[in-house]
N, C-alpha and C positions, 0 to 999 in steps of 0.2 A: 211748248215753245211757240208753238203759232200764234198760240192767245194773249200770250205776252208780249211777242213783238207786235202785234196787230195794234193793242194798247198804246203801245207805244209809242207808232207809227201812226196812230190817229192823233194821237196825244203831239205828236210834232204838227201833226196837218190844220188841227184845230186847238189850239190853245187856253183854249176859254170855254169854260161851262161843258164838258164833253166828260161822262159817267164812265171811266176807266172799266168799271165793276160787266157794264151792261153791253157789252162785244157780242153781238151771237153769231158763235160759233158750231159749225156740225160736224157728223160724223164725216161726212167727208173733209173736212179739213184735219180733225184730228187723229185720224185712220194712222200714222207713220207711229204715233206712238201708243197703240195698241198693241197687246199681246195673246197672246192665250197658252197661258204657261210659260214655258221659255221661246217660243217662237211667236214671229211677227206674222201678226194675223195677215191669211189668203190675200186681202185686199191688195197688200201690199204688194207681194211677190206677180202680183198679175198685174198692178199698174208698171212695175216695172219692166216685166218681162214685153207687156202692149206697147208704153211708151214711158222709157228711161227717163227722160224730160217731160213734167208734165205741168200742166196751170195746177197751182193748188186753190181751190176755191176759199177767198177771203170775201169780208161783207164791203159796202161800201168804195168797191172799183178800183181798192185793193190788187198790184199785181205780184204776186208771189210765185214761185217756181216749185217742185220739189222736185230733186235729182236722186234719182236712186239706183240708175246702172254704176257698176262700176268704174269703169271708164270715165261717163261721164264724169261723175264724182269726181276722180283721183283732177281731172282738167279741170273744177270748177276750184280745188282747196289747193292747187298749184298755184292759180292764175294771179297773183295779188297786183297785177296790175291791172286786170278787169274786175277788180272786185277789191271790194272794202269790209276790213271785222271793225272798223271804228267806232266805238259807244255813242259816237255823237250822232250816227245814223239815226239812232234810237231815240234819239230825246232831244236831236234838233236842235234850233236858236233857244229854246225855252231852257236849255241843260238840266243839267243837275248838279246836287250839292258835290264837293269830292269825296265827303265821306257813304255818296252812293253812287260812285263813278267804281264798277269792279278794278277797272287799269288792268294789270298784271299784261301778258301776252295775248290773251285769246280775242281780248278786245283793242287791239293796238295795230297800227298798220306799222309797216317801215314810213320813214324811217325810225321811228321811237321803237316800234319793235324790232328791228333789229340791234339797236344799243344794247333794251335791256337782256335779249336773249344771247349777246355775246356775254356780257357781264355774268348770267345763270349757266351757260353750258359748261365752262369749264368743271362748276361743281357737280355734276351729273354724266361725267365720262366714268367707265367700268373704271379706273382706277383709281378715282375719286370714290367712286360707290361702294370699293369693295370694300372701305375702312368698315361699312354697316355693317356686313356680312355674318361677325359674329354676333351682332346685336340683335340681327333680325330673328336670327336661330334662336336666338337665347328668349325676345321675345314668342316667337311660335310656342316653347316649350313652357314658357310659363302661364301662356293659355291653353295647352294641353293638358296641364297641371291643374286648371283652371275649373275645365271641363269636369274634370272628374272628381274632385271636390264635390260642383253641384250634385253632380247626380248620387252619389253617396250620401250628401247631405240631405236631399231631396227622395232618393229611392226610385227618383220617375225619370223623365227625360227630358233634357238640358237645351237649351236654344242656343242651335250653333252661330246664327246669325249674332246675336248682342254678345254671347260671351267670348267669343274664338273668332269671326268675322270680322268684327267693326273695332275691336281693340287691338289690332294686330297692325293695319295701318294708320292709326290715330297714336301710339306708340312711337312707331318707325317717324312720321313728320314731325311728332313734336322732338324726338332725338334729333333727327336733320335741321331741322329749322335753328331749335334751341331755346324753345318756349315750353312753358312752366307744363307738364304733364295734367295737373289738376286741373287746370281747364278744358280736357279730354271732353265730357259729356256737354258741354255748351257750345263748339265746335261742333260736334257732331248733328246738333239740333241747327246750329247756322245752315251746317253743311246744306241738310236735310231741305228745310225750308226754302232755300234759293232754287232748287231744282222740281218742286212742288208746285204743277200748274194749280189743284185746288182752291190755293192757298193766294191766289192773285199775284201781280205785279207789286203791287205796293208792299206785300208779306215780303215779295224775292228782296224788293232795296233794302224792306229793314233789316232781313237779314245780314244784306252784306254791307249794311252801317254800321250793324251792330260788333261783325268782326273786323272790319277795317278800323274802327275807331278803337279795341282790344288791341291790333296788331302796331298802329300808330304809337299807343303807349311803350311798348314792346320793342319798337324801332327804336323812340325815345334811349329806353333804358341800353338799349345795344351801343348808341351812339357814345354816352357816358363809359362804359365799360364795355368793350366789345367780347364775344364770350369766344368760343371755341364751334361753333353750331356756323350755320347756311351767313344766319344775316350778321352773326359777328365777323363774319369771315370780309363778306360783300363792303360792310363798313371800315374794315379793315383795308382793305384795295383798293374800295374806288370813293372813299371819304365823299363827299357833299355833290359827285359828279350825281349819287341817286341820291334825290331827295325822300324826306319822310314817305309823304303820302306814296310816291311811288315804288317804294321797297317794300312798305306796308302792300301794295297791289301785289308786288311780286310773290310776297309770303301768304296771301290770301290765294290768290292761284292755286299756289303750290298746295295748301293746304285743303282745299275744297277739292281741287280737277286730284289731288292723290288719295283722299279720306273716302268722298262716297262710290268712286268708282272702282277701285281696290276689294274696297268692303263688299261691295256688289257683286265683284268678282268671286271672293272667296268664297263667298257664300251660294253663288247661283253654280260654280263649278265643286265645289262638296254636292250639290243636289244631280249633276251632272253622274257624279262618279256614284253617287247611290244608285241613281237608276240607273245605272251599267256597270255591270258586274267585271265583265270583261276588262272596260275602262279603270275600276276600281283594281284589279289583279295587275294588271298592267304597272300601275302607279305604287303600286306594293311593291312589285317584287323589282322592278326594273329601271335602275336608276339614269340609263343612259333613253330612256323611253319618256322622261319628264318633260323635257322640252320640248317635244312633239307635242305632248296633250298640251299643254297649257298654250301652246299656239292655237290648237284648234280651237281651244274652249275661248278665246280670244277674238277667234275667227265665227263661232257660232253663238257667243251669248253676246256682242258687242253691246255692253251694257251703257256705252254712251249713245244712245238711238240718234240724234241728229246733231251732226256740227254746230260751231257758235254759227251764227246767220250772218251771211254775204249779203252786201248790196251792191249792184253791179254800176260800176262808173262809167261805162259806158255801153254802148251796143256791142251784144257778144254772141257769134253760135255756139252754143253746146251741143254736141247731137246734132240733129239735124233740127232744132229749135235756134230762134235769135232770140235773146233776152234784153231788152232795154235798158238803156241807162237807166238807176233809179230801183229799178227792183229789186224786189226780195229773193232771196237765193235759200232756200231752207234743203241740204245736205243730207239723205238718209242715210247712214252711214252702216244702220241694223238690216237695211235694204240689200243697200252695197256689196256687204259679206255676204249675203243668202244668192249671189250674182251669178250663173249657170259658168260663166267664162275662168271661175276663181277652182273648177274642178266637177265631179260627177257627184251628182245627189246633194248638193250643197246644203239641201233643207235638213239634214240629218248630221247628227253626231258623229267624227269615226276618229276615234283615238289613234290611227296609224297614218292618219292620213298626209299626204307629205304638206310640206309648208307652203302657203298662200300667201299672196300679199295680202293681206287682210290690210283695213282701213278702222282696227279696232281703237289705235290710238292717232288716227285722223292723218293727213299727207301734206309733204311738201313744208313750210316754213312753219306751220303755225300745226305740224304734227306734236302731241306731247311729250313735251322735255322731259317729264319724269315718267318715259315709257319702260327704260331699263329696270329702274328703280322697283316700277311694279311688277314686273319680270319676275325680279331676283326677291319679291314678297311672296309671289303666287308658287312658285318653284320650290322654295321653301315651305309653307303652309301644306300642301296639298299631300307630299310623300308625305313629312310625320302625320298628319292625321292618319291618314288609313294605317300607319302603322304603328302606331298607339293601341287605334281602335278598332282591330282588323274585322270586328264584328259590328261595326255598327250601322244601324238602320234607321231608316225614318218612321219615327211614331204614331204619323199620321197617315192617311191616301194622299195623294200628291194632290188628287184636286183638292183637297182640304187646304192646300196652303193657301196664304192671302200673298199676292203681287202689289208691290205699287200702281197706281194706275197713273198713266198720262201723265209721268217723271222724263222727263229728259234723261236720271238717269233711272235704270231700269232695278230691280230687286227687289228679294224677299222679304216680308215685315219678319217671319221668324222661320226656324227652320227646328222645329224640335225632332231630336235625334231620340234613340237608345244607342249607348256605348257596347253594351255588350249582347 
């Protein structure tokens, strides 16, 4: 995240002849989205505990923030009158095309973000969502079914991540949405790619050219026939008030901020309940004990490590820090949950633990809209696994697993199991 906005932010400053590629960046700037396994590496948890507000060091006289107390946080993703998510921060007088402008919410201030988030909330209230409810179950089950095909097939052991993971909410949004299923696996590689600092700046837009200009057609074809899904619905209601490109943002949102953070989730909380027997018994036998875990695991993997990036429109304390007009605001949000103030032993897993505000799906207006949604994904997922597969285990040492590294969002490349 840092090396992307940095890019980007030079790229506004200087316009002309300036090597996107050639930013250097160090370990200290990148430390917020490090890991070591499922927990954010020491660095973290002592810069925040020394000082919650702190300079993040950038090149070039660059001012950047990172917030990582609690508190502060929750004051910085509240404030949207001290603070800007507007994409134009990012790329300045020089813009960009629209087909690599993301739009949707996360990058939208009031007032445009608040239009289009009245427009979306209605479809994302529990009684709106519960229409899914059978769907979801009914998906879960036929990647349970899934599962054990391969390994049957196979005789060895089955990767929970691609086959049970990542198709379970890649599924569920193409149902809400209302777009063609078979496009599943090129989604998933969009997804992937925008959230991939390796991969540059210039990798993050194509990707989401590449899905906005798919979702554009998509709107198209909704507009001609509006279907029974999200954006037949939206076209149906508010006719020409959203235009193309901006519904296209909205469904590209939805589809990205629900696909790889979901996916992350299922996956890094299956890895949770293996290494904890307790956890994993708990989720087996006790169905009014669901809800608790999945808050906590919510609360201890927050697989979205840093908010979108605030820039501050004017002079602001946070903490006992002032921030300048102008600057960068970068959000720890994997920080935030690890916060001594959110309970006792916060660095550690406890399945009973009472509920937290956790800041997994981010605060205040530009919190995510499809935080229930993934609720009522993870809730479902997690009991029938273990109770499919009451014996199963990881195949590998845990240090054996590969993490993404230095992802925005955070997760496993594979998770191979035994079933039995």
């Amino acid at each position: 995240m840092a090396g992307w906005i940095g890019r980007k932010y030079l790229a506004r400053k200087q316009k002309q002849g300036f090597d996107l590629s050639k930013m250097p960046l160090s370990e200290k700037t990148l430390f917020p989205l490090k890991r070591d396994g499922l927990d954010p590496v020491p660095q973290l948890g002592d810069t925040r505990d020394r000082e919650p507000v702190s300079k993040l060091p950038l090149p070039f006289g660059m001012r950047a923030w990172l917030v990582s107390g609690h508190d502060e946080a929750k004051a910085v993703l509240s404030d949207v009158k001290s603070f800007s998510n507007d994409f134009s921060n990012l790329v300045g007088d020089a813009g960009v095309s629209a087909d690599k402008d993301p739009g949707g919410l996360g990058f939208a201030d009031p007032p445009d973000h608040t239009r289009m988030r009245k427009i979306l909330t209605p479809e994302f209230t529990m009684r709106r969502l519960s229409r899914l409810t059978p769907r979801i179950e009914e998906i879960v089950e036929q990647r349970l079914d899934a599962l054990r095909e391969e390994a049957d097939r196979t005789g060895g052991p089955v990767d929970l991540t691609n086959v049970f993971a990542w198709p379970i909410p890649s599924l569920v949004i193409c149902e809400l949405l209302g777009i063609p299923y078979e496009d599943r696996d090129e989604f998933e590689r969009l997804s992937t790619a925008r959230f991939d600092l390796f991969a540059g700046a210039d990798a993050s837009l194509g990707a989401v050219s590449e899905s906005l200009t798919y979702l554009h057609e998509i709107v198209k074809k909704q507009r001609e026939s509006p279907g029974d899904g999200l954006l037949g619905m939206i076209v149906q209601e508010h006719g020409d008030k959203v235009d193309d490109w901006e519904l296209a943002g909205m469904a590209d949102g939805l589809l990205t901020g629900g696909l790889e953070t979901t996916a992350s989730m299922v996956a890094l909380g299956a890895l949770v309940l293996l290494r904890d027997p307790e956890a994993f018994a708990l989720v087996h036998d006790d169905d009014s004990a669901v809800d608790g875990v999945v808050e906590e695991m919510l609360r201890y993997l927050t697989v979205v490590q840093v908010a979108f990036p605030r820039f501050a429109r004017e002079d602001v304390e946070i903490g006992d820090k002032t921030i300048a007009s102008g600057d960068i605001v970068l959000v720890s949000l994997s920080g935030a949950d690890r916060d001594g103030s959110l309970g006792e032993d916060t660095e550690s897993f406890e399945a009973t633990r009472e509920k937290s505000a956790h800041l997994a799906f981010g605060h205040g207006v530009h919190r995510c809209i499809g935080a229930e949604l993934g609720r009522m994904e993870l809730r479902a997922a997690y009991p029938a696994l273990v109770r499919r597969f009451p014996h199963m285990r990881l195949a590998v040492e845990p240090e054996e697993l590969t993490f993404r590294e230095l992802s925005i969002v955070y997760g496993v490349e594979t998770l191979p199991v035994y079933l039995d």
